[in-house]
LUMKOLVEX-595803 format. One record per residue: x, y, z of N, C-alpha, C, O in turn; residue number from 1. Coordinates in Angstrom, 2 decimals. Layout:
<zadrens>
<zadren n_px="X" n_py="Y" n_pz="Z" ca_px="X" ca_py="Y" ca_pz="Z" c_px="X" c_py="Y" c_pz="Z" o_px="X" o_py="Y" o_pz="Z" num="NUM"/>
...
</zadrens>
This chain:
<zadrens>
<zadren n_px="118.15" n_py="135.38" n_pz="53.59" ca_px="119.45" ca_py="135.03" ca_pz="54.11" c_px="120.33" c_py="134.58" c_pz="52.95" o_px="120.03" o_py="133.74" o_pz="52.10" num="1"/>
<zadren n_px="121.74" n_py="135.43" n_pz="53.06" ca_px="122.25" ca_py="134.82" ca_pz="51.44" c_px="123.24" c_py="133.98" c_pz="52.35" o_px="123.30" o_py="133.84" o_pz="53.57" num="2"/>
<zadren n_px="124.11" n_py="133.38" n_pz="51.15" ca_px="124.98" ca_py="132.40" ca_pz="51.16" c_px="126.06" c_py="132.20" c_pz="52.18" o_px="126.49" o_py="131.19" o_pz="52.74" num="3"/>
<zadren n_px="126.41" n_py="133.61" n_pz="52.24" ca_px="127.43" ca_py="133.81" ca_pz="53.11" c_px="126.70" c_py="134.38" c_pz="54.70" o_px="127.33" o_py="134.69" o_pz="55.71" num="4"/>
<zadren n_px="125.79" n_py="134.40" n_pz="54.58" ca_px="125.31" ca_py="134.21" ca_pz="55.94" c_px="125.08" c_py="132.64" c_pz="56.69" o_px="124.80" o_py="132.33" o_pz="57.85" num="5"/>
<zadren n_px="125.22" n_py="132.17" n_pz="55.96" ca_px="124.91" ca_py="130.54" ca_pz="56.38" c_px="126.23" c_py="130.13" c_pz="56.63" o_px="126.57" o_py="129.55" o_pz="57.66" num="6"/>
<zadren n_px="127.09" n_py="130.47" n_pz="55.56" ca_px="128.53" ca_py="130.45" ca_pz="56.17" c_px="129.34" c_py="130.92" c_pz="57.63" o_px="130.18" o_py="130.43" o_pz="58.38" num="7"/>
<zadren n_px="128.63" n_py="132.05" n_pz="57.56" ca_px="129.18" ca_py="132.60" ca_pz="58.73" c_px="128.86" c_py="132.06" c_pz="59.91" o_px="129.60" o_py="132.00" o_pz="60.90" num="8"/>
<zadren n_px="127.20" n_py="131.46" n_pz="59.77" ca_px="126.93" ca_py="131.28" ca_pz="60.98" c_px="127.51" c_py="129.91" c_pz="61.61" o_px="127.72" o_py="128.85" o_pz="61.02" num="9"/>
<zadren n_px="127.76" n_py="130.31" n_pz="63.41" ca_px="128.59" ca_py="129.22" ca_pz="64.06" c_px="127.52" c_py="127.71" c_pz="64.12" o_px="128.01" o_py="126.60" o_pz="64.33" num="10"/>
<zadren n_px="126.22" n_py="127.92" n_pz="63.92" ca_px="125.33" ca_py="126.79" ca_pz="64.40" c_px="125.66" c_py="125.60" c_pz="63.09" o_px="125.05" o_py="124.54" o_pz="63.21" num="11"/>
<zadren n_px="126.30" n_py="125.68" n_pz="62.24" ca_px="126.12" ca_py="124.73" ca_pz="60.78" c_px="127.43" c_py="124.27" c_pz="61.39" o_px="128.40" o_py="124.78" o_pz="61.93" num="12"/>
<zadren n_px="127.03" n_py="123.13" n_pz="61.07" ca_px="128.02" ca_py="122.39" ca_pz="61.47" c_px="128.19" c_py="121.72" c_pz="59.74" o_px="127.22" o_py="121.25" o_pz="59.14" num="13"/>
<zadren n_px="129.52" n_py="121.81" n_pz="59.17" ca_px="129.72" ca_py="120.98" ca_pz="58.26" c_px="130.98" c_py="119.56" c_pz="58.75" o_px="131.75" o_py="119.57" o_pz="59.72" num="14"/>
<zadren n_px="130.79" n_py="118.32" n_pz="57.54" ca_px="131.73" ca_py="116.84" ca_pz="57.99" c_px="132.48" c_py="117.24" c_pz="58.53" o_px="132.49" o_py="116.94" o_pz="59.73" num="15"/>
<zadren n_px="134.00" n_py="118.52" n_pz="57.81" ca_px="134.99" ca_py="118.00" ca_pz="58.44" c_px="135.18" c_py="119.07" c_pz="59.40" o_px="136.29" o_py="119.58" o_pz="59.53" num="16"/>
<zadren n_px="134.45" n_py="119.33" n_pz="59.89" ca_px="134.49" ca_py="120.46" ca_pz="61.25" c_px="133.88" c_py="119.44" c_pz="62.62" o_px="133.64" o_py="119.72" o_pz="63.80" num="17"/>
<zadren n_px="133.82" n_py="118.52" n_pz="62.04" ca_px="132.99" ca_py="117.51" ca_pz="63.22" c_px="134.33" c_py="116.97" c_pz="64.12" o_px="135.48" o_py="117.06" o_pz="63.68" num="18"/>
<zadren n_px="133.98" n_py="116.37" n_pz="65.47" ca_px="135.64" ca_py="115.78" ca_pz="66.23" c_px="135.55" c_py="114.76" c_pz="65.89" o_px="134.50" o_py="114.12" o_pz="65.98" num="19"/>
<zadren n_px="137.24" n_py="114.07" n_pz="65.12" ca_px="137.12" ca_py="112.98" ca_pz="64.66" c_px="136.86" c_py="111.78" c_pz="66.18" o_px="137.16" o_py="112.04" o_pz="67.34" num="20"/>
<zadren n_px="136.41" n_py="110.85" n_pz="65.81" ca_px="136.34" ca_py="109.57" ca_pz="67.61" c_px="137.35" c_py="108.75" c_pz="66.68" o_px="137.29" o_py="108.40" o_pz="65.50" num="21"/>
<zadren n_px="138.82" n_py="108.51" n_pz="68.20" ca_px="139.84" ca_py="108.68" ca_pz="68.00" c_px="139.22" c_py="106.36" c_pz="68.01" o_px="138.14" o_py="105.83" o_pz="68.25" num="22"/>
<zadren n_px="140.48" n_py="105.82" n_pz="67.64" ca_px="140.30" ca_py="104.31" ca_pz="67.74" c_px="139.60" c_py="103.59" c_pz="68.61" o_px="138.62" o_py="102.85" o_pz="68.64" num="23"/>
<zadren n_px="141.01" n_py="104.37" n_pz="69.83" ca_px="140.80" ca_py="103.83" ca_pz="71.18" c_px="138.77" c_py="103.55" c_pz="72.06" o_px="138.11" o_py="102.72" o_pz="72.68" num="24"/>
<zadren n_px="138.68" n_py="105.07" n_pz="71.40" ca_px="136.98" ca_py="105.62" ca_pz="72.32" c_px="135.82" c_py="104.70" c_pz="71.56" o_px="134.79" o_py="104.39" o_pz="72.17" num="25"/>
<zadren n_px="136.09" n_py="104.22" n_pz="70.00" ca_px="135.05" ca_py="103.37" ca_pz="69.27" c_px="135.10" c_py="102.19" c_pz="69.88" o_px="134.02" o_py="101.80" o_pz="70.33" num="26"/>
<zadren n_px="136.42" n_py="101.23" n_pz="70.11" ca_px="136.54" ca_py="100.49" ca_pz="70.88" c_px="135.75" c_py="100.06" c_pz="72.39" o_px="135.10" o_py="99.05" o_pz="72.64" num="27"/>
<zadren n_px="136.07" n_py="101.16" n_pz="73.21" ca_px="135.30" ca_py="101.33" ca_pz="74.36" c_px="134.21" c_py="101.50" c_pz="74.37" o_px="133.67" o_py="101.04" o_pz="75.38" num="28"/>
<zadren n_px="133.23" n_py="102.22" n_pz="73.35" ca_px="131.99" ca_py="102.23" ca_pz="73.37" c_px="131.46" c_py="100.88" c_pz="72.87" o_px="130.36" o_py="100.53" o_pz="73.29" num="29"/>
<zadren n_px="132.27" n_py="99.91" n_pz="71.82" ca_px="131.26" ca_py="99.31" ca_pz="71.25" c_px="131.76" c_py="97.84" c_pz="72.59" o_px="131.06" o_py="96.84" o_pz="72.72" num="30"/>
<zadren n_px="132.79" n_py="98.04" n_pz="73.25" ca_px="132.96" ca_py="96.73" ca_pz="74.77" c_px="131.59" c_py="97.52" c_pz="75.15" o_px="130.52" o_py="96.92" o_pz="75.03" num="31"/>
<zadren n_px="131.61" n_py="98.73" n_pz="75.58" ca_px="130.43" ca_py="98.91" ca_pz="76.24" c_px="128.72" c_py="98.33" c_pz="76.58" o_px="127.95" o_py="97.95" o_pz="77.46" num="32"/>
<zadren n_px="128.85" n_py="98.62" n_pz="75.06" ca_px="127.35" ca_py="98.22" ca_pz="74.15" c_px="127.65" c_py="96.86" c_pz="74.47" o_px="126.59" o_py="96.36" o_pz="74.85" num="33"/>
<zadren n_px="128.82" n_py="95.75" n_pz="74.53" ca_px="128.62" ca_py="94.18" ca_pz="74.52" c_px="128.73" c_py="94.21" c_pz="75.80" o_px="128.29" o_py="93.08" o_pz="76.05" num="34"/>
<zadren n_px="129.02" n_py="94.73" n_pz="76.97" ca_px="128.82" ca_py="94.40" ca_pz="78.27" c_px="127.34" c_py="94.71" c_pz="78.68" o_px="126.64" o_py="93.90" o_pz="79.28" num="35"/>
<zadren n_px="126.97" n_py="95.84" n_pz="78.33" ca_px="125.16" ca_py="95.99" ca_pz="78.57" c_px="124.49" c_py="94.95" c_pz="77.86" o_px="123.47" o_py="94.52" o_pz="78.41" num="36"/>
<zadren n_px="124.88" n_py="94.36" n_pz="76.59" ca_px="123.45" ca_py="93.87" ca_pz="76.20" c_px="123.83" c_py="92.51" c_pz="76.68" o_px="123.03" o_py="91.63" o_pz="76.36" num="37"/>
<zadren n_px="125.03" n_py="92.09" n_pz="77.46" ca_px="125.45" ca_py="90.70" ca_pz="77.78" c_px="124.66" c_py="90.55" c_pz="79.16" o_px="124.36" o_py="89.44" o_pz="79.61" num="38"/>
<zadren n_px="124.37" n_py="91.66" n_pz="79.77" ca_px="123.80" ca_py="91.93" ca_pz="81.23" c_px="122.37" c_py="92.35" c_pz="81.10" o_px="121.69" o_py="92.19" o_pz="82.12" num="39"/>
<zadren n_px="121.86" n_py="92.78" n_pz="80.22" ca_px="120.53" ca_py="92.33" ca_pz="79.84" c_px="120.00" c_py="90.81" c_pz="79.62" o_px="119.20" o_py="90.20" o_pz="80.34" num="40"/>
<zadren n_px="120.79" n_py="90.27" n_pz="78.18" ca_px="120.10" ca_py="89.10" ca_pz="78.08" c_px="120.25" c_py="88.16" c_pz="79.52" o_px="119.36" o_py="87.39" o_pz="79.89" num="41"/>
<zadren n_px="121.86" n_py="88.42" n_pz="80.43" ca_px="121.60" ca_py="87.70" ca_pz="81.81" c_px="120.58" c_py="87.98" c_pz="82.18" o_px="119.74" o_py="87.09" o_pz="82.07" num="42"/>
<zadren n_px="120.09" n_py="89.49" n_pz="82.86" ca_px="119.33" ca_py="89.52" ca_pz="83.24" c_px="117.52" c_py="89.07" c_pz="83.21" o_px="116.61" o_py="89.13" o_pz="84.04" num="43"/>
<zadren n_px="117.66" n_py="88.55" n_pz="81.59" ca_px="116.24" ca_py="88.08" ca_pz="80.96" c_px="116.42" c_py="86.47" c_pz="81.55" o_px="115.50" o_py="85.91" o_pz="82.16" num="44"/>
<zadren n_px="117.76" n_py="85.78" n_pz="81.27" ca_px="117.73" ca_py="84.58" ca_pz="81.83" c_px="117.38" c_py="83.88" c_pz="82.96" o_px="116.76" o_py="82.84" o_pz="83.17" num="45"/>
<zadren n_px="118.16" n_py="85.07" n_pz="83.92" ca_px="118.18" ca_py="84.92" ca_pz="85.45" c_px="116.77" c_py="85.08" c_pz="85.63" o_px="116.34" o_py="84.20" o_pz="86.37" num="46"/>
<zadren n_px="116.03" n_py="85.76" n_pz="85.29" ca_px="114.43" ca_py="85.85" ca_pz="85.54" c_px="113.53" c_py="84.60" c_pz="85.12" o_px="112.41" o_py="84.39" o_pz="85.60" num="47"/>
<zadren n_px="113.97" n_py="84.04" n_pz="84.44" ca_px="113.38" ca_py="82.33" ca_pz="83.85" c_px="113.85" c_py="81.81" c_pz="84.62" o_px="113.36" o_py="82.07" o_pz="85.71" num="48"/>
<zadren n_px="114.83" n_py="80.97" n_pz="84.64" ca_px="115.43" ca_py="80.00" ca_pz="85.36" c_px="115.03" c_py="79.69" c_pz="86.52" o_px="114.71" o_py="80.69" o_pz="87.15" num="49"/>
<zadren n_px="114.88" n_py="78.58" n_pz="87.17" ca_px="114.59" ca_py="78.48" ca_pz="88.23" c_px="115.33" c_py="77.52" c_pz="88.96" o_px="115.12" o_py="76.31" o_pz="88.97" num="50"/>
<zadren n_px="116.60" n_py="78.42" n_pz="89.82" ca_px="117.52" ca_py="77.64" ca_pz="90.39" c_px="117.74" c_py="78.50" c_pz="91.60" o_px="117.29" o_py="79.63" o_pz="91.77" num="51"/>
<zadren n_px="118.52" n_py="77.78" n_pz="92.45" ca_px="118.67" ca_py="78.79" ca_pz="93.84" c_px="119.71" c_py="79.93" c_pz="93.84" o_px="119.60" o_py="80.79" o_pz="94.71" num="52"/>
<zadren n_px="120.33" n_py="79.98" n_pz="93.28" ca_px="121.20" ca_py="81.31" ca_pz="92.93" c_px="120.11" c_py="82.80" c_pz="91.86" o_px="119.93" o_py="84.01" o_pz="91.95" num="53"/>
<zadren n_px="119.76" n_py="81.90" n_pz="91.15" ca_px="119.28" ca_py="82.52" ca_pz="90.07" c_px="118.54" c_py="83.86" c_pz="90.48" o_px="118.48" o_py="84.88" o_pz="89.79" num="54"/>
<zadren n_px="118.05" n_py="83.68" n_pz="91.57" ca_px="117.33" ca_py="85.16" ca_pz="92.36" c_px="118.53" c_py="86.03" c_pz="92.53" o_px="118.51" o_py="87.15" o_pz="92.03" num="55"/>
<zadren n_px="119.62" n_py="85.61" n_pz="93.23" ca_px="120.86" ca_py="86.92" ca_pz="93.85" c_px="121.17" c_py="87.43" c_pz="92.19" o_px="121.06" o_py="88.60" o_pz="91.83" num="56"/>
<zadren n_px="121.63" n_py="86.13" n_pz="91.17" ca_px="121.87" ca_py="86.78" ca_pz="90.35" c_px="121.14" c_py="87.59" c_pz="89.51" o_px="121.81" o_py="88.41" o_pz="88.88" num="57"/>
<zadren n_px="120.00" n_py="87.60" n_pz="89.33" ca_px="119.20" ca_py="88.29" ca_pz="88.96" c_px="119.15" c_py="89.64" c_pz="89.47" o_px="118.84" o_py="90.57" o_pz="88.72" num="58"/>
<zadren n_px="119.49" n_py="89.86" n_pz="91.02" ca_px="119.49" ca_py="91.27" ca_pz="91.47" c_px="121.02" c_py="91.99" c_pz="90.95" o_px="121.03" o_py="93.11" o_pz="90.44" num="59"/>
<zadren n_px="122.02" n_py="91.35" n_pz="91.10" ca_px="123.30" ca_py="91.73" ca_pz="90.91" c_px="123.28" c_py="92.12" c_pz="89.25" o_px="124.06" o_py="92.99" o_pz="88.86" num="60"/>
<zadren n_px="122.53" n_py="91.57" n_pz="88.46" ca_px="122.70" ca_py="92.09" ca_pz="87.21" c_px="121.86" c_py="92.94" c_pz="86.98" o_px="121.97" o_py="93.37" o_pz="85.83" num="61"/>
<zadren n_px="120.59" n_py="93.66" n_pz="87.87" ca_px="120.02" ca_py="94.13" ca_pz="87.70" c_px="120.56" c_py="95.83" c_pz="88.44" o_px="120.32" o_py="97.02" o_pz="88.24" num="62"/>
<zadren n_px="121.31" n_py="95.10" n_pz="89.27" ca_px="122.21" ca_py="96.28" ca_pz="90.29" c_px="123.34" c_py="96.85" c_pz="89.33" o_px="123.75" o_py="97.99" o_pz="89.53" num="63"/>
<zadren n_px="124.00" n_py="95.85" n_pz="87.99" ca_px="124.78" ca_py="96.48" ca_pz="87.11" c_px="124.56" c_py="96.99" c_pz="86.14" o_px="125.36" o_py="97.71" o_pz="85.55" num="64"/>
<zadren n_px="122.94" n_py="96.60" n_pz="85.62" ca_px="122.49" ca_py="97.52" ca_pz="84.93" c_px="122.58" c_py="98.88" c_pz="84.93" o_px="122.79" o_py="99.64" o_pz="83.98" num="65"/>
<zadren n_px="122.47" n_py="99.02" n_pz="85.66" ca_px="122.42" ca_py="100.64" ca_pz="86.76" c_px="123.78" c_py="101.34" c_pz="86.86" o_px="124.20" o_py="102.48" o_pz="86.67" num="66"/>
<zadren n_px="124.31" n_py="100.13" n_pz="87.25" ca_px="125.77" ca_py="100.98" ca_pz="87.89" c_px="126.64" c_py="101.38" c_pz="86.99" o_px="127.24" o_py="102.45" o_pz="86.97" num="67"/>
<zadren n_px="126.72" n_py="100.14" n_pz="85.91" ca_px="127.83" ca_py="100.14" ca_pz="84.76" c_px="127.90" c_py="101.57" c_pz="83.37" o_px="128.78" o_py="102.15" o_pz="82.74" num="68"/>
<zadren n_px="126.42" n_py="101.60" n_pz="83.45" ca_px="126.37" ca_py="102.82" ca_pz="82.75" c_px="126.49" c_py="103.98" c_pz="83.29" o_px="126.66" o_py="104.95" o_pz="82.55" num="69"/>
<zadren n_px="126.42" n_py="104.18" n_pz="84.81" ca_px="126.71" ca_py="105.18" ca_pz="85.31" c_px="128.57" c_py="105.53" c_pz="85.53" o_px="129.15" o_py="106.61" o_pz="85.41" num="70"/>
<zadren n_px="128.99" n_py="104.49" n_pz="85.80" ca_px="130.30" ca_py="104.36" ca_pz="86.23" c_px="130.62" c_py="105.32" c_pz="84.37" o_px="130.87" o_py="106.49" o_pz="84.06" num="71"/>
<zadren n_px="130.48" n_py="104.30" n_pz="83.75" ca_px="130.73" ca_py="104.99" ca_pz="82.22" c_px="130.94" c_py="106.23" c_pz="82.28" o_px="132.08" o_py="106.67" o_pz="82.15" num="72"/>
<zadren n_px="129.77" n_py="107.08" n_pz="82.50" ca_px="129.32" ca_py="108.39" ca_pz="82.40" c_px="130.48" c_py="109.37" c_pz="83.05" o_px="131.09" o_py="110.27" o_pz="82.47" num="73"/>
<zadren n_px="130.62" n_py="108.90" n_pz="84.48" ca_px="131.64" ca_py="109.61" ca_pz="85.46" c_px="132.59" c_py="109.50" c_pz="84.61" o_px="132.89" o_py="110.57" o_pz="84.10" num="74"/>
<zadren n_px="133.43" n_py="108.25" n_pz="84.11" ca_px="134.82" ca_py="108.29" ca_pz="83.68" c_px="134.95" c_py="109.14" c_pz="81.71" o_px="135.82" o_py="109.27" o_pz="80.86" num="75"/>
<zadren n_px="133.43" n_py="109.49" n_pz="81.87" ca_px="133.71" ca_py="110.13" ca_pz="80.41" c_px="134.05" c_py="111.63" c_pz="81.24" o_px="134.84" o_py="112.43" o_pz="80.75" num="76"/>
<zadren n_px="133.50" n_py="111.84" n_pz="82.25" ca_px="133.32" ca_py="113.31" ca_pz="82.65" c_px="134.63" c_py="113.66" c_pz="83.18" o_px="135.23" o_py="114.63" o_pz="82.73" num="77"/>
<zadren n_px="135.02" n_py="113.09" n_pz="83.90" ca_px="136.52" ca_py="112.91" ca_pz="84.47" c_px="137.73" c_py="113.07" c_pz="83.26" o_px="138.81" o_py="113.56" o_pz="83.56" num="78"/>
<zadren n_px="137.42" n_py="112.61" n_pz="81.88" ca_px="138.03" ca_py="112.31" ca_pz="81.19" c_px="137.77" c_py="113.70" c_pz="80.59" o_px="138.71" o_py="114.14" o_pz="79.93" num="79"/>
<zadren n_px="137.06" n_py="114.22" n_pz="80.66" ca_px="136.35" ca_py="115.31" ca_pz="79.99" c_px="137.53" c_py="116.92" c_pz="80.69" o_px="137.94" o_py="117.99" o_pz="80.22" num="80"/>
<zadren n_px="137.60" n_py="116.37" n_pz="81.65" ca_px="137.66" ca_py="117.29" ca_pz="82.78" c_px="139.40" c_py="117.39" c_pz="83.26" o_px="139.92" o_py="118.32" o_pz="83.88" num="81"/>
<zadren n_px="140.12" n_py="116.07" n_pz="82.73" ca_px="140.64" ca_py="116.11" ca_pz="82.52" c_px="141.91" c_py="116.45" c_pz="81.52" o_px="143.03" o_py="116.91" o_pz="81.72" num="82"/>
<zadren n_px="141.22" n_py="116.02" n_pz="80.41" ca_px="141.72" ca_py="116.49" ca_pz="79.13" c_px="141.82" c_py="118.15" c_pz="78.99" o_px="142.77" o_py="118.55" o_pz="78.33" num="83"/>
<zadren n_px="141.13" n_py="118.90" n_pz="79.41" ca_px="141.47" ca_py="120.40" ca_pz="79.08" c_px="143.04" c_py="121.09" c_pz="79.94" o_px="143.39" o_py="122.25" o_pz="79.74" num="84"/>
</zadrens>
């Protein structure tokens, strides 16, 4: 395979052919990342503690574990789906 076959081909991806991630989307991912791992360590707390709430909350953060990253997902797809 010579040189210019590697060139040609569509699978090589070189840096500046990559999509730049615009301010706004680094932003949102890295709230993201601090709302999950803020609802984890709740969720590690709520499992120690031993108070009378501490059970509901324990399910509710365990119910957003779930949800929050899903909700994510939809509004990337939407966004996805939108944008074209």
């Amino acid at each position: 395979m010579s040189d210019n076959d590697i060139i040609k081909d569509k699978n090589v991806t070189t840096p500046d052919k990559r999509p730049q991630i615009k301010k706004w989307q680094r932003f949102l991912a890295l709230i993201s990342a601090i709302i999950l791992a803020a609802l984890y360590i709740c969720t590690l707390i709520f499992a120690i503690i031993k108070h009378p709430l501490a059970n509901d909350l324990f399910k509710a953060c365990v119910l957003l574990t779930i949800v929050v990253p899903v909700v994510i997902y939809g509004y990337i797809l939407v966004y996805r789906i939108v944008k074209r």
